[in-house]
N, C-alpha and C positions, 0 to 999 in steps of 0.2 A: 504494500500500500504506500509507503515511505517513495518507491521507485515510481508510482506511480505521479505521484503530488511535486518529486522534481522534473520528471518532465513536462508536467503541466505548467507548474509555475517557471521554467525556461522559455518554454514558446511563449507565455506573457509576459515574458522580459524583454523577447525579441519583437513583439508586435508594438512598440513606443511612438509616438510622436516623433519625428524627426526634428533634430534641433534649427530653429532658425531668429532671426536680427531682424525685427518689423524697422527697425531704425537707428539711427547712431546719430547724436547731436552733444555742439558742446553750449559750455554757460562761463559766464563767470573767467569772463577772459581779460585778463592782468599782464603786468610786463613779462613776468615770467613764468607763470603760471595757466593753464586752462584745465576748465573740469569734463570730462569726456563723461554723458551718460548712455544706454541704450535699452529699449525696451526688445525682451528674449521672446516677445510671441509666447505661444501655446508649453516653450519649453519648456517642463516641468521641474525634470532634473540636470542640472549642470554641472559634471565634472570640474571646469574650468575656462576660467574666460580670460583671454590674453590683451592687453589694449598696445597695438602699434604705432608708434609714432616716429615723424623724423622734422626735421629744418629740410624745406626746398629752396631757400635763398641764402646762402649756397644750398646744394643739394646734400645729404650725408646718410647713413647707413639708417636703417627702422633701428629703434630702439622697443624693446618688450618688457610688459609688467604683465604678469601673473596676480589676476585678482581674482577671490571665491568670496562670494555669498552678497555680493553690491550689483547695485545697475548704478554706478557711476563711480568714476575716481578723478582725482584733481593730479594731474599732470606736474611735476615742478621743477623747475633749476632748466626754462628752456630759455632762448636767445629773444631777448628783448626785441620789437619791433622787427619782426623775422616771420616769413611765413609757415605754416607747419600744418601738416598732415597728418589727419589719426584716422583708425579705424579699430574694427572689433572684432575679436573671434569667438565664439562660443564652443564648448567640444561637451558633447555627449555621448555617453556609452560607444565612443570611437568614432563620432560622426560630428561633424564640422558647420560651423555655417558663419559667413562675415559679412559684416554690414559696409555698405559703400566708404569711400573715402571721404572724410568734411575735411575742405581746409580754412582755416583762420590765420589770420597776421594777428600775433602778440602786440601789447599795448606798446607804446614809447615813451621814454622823457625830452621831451622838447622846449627849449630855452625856462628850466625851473619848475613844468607843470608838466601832469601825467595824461599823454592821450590815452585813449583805447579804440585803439583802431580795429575793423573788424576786416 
């Protein structure tokens, strides 16, 4: 009976919701700083979610954070007045899904006052 109840309850492991990123947006956009959130859709269970980022002005390699259990994290220590590119990845029971790319320019100090350029 025991044999029975794990192969049942396997094929209801393997029958899930596929993971998916209804959206990826930021806030809260500073000199050096932006806060990256994302809504996971239908996804239930979420292994892990990775937020990629890099500087496109200059251009330079993705940078990766490893977040669980948040739909948002605040970015920090990037290049002032610089434009930069995130996105998201969700990983569930071995299956993938990422949200488009947002890009935003960091705020700047300009003659003594703080813009925030978007």
């Amino acid at each position: 009976m025991s044999l029975l109840f794990v192969a049942t309850h396997t094929r209801e492991m393997m029958s899930f919701v596929a993971p998916e990123i209804l959206s990826a947006n930021v806030a809260n956009i500073m000199q050096t700083s932006v806060t990256v959130m994302w809504d996971k859709g239908q996804t239930q269970i979420v292994n892990d979610t990775v937020v990629h980022y890099r500087a496109t002005n200059p251009s330079s390699d993705w940078n990766m954070i490893s977040v669980s259990g948040s739909s948002s994290y605040t970015v920090t220590a990037l290049q002032p007045g610089t434009k930069h590119q995130f996105f998201v990845v969700i990983h569930s029971y071995g299956k993938t899904a990422g949200s488009q790319n947002v890009t935003v320019t960091t705020g700047a100090y300009f003659s003594g006052f703080y813009l925030n350029a978007h």
